[in-house]
VEXROFI-724583 format. One record per residue (C-alpha): residue in one letter; x, y, z. Coordinates in steps of 0.25 Angstrom, whole numbers, plus 5000, padded with zeros to 4 digits. Each point is the difference from the previous one (the first is absolute). Last residue first. Layout:
BEGIN
AXYZ...
! end
This chain:
BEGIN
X501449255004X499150024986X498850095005X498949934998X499150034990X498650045001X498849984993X499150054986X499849904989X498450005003X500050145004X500050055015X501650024999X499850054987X501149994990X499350014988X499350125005X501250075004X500350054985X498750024996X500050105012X501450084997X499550014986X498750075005X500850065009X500950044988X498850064991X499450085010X498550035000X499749865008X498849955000X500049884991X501249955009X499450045012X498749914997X501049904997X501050025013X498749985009X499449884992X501549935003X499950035016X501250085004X501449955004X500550014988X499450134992X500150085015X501849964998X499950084985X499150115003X500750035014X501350004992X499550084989X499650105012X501350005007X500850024987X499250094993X499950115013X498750075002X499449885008X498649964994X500449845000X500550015016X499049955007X499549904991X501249935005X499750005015X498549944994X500649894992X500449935013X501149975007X500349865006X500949944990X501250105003X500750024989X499050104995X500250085011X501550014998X499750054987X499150115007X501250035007X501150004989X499150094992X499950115012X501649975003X500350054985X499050135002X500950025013X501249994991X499750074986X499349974987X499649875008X500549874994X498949894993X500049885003X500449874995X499749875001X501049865001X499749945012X500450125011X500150124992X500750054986X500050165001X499450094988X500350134993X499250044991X500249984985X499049885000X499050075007X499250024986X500049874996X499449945016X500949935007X499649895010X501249925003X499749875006X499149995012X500349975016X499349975012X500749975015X500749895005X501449985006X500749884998X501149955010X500750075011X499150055013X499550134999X500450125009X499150035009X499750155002X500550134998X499350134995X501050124997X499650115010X499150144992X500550114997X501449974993X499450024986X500049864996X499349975012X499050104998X500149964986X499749885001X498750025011X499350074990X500149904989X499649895010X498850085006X499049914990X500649885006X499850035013X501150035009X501449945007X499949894991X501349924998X499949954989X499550144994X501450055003X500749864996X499550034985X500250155001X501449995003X500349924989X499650074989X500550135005X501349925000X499549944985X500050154994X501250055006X501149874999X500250044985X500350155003X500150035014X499749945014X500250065012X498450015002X499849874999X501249965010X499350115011X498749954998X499949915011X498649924998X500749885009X499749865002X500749954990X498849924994X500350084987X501050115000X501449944994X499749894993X499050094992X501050094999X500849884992X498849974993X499750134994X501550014997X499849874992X498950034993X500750174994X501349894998X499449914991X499350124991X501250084999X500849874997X498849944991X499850144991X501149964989X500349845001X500849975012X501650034998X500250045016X498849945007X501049955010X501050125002X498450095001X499649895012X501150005006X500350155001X498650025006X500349895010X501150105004X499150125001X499149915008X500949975009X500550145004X498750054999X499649915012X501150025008X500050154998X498450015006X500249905012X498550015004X499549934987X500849885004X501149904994X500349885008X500049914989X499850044984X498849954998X500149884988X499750034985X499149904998X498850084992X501250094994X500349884992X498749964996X499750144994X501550004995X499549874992X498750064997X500750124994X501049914992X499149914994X500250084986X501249975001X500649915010X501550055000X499850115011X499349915008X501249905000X500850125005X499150025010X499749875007X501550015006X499850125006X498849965005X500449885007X498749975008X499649874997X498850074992X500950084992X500949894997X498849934995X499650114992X501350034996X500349854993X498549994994X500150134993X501349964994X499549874994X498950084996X500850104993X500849874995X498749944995X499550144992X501350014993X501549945000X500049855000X500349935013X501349975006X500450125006X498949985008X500349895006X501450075003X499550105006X499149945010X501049905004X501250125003X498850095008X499649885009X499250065010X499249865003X498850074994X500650044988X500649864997X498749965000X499650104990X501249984991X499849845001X498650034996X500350084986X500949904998X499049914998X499250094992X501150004990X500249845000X498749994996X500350064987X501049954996X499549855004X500649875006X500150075015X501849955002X500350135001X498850045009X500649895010X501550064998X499350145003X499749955012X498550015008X500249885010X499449904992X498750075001X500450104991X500449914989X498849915002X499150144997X500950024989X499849874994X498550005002X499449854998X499049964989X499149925003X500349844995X499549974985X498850004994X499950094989X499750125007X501049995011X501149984986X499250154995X500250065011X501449975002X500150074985X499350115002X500850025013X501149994991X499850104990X500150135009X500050035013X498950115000X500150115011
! end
């Protein structure tokens, strides 16, 4: 973002001799980060950005009353959106997410990264277990209310999207490195909860193994079904958890589908009814995992059903060698897996701009 005349003219000085040009704010901030020290920054408009950092510091100290009023004091516009942004997402990261969203629903058009960020940090609630179904439903139906009270005002479509990321994280939380595939809490839940419980459950289910990756579907929904024992295992230990992610990849003519946000800020599609919905969550659950191949997605790209077989299109186009997706790309007889492919060849895990993210905690 420009700052205006006065670099120009700092620029300018440096140019004709004189001493390098210090940076106000950056001294202001490194002062101990006050707004009396960005008060006394010479210009306007490095007074702004200034303020913009006192907000963010004070952010991560969890300092709502700080942040607010740093922002207060910048202009309305793009720099108090961003000074907004940079409040929640370091509240988010520090773990206050009830705080971090009611920046977020100020930031504008940073809003969505902002409650992205946020859900990202949102802290597991403790001592909550798969295995104690009306606990855990309890809980989340609580962090439901915080997050919807504090994307309350958001621009239109940010509070239905913020709080769709954040309930993925929150069953996130919930299933992955527990230790336990119980299904009992995923399939109590209704409504919001339902999509990102199954979600959930798939992801610690093929965690924890208990078949081939190819049998991973089948063995879901025997467990889902009550056939089959829910696998267990070693829970995870805190701290990050790895596994591969990928932006939203929507082709034009899914858009009026339903889809689910997922771990690191994709989306899948939902099933046209429950055991169709756990099939998608499973083979997204596969995708997660950085050790499955292209060819258990392959497997499922003729499947009858459009949900699981644009899912198998979309999660094979980014785990498969780039000359494979072309040739199928110029093959392919239907226009949205041809969409679908274009789509997840720019984001390749084999291709040159292709790689893995870390999950944010």
């Amino acid at each position: 973002m420009s700052v205006g005349l006065p670099v120009v003219v700092l620029l300018s000085l440096w140019g004709c001799g004189e001493p390098a040009p210090v940076d106000p704010a950056g001294d202001a901030l490194r002062a101990g980060g006050s707004l009396s020290s960005c008060a006394e920054v010479a210009f306007a408009e490095l007074a702004i950005p200034c303020r913009v950092g006192v907000a963010a510091e004070a952010g991560k100290a969890g300092d709502v009353a700080v942040a607010e009023e740093a922002c207060g004091l910048v202009p309305e516009g793009l720099w108090r959106e961003e000074c907004h942004f940079r409040a929640g997402e370091e509240l988010g990261k520090a773990g206050h997410t009830d705080r971090a969203l009611r920046f977020c629903a100020r930031a504008g058009d940073f809003a969505r990264n902002c409650v992205t960020h946020a859900a990202w940090g949102l802290p597991p609630e403790p001592g909550l277990s798969p295995a104690e179904p009306s606990r855990a439903l309890a809980a989340l139906d609580e962090q439901l209310g915080v997050f919807t009270t504090g994307l309350a005002g958001a621009a239109p479509g940010v509070q239905g999207e913020g709080v769709d990321i954040l309930l993925s994280r929150a069953w996130f939380n919930l299933y992955l490195g527990s230790g336990s595939a119980d299904p009992a809490a995923a399939r109590g839940a209704e409504g919001e909860h339902a999509h990102h419980a199954r979600t959930a459950f798939a992801l610690e289910l093929v965690r924890l193994g208990g078949a081939p990756p190819e049998q991973a579907v089948e063995l879901a929904l025997r467990v889902w079904r009550g056939e089959a024992p829910a696998p267990t295992g070693a829970a995870l230990p805190p701290g990050p958890k790895v596994g591969r992610h990928t932006s939203p990849i929507v082709a034009e003519a899914l858009r009026a589908r339903r889809h689910a946000a997922t771990f690191g800020g994709g989306v899948r599609l939902v099933g046209d009814n429950v055991e169709e919905d756990v099939t998608v969550a499973v083979i997204e659950a596969l995708f997660y995992q950085e050790t499955t191949p292209p060819a258990v997605f392959a497997a499922y790209r003729d499947d009858p059903r459009l949900t699981v077989r644009l899912t198998a299109w979309k999660l094979w186009g980014l785990t498969a060698p780039p000359e494979e997706v072309q040739a199928a790309i110029a093959a392919a007889t239907d226009p949205v897996v041809a969409e679908t492919l274009r789509l997840a060849e720019g984001k390749n895990m084999q291709g040159p701009k292709g790689g893995r993210r870390r999950d944010a905690r």
